[in-house]
C-alpha positions in Angstrom: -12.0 48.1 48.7 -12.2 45.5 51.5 -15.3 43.1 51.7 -16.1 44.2 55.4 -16.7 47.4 54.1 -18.8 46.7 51.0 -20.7 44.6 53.7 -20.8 47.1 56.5 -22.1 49.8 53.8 -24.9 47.6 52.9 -25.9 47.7 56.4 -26.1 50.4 56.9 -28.0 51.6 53.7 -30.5 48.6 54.8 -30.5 50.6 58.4 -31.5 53.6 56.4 -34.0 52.1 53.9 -36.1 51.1 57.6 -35.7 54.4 58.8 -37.0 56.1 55.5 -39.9 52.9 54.3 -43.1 55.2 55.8 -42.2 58.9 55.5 -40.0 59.0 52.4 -40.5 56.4 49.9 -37.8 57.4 47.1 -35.2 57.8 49.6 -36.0 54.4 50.4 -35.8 53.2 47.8 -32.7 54.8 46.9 -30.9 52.7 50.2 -32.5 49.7 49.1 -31.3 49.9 45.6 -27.3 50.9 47.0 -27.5 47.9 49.4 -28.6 45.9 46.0 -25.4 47.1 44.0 -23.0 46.1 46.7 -24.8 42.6 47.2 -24.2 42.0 43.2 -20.4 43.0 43.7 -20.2 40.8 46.3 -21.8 37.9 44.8 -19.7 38.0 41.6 -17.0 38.1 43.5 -18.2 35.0 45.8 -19.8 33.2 42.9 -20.1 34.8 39.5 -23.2 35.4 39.6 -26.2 37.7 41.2 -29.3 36.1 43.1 -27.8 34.5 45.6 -27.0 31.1 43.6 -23.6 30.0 45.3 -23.7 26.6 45.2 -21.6 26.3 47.9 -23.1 28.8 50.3 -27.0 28.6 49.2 -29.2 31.4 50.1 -31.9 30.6 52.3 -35.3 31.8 52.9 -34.9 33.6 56.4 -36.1 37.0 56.9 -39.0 36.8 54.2 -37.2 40.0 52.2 -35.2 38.3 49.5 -33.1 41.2 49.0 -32.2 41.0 52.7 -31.4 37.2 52.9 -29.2 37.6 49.9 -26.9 39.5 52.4 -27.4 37.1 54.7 -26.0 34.8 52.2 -22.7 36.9 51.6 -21.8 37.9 54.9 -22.6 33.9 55.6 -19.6 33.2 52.8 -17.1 33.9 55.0 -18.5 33.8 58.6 -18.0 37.7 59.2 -21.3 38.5 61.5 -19.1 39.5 64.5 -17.2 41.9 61.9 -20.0 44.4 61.3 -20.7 47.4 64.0 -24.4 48.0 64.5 -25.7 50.6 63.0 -28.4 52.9 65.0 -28.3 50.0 67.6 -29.3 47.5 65.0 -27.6 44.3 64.7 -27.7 42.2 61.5 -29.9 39.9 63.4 -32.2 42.7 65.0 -32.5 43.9 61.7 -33.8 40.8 60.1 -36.4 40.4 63.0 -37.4 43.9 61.9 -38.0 42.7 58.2 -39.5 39.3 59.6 -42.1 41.4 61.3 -42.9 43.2 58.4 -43.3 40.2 55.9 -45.7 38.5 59.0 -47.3 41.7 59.2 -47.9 42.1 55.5 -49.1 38.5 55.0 -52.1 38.9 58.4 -53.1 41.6 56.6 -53.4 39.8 53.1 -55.6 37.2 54.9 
């Protein structure tokens, strides 16, 4: 299978995992834990190893949702943001303002 479409599939299951995080939990977590699998696949591919530990392509701290910036990290490998089609209007970087807000919102509320 081609990497743009492991990475466009992990998209979209992230898409799905916002549309389902209030009003049906196990569903997504389900999304969540398919974006996971295709991140690890990735990631051994890129590196040999899961977590985001490339050496040569670190993964940083961006959106506050590890799982998320891991992505970040893989798509970053090989420069292919442009490649990926929204999904439900969401572009990769809408949809890590989306989980941005969510981390700010969650931390407020802690305070």
């Amino acid at each position: 299978m081609k990497r743009i479409t492991l990475l466009q599939q992990a998209f979209r299951e992230f898409q799905c995992a916002s549309q389902w995080v209030t009003s049906n939990p196990s569903r997504y977590v389900e999304c969540l834990s398919k974006a996971e699998s295709i991140i690890e696949i990735l990631e051994i591919e890129d590196c040999g190893s899961v977590g985001g530990f490339d050496k040569e392509n670190k993964c940083k701290a961006v959106t506050g949702f590890k799982l998320y910036d891991r992505f970040l990290t893989v798509i970053r490998k090989n420069n292919e943001y442009s490649d990926l089609k929204d999904e439900c209007e969401f572009t990769v970087e809408l949809l890590g303002e989306y989980y941005k807000v969510i981390h700010s919102f969650r931390s407020d509320i802690l305070r």
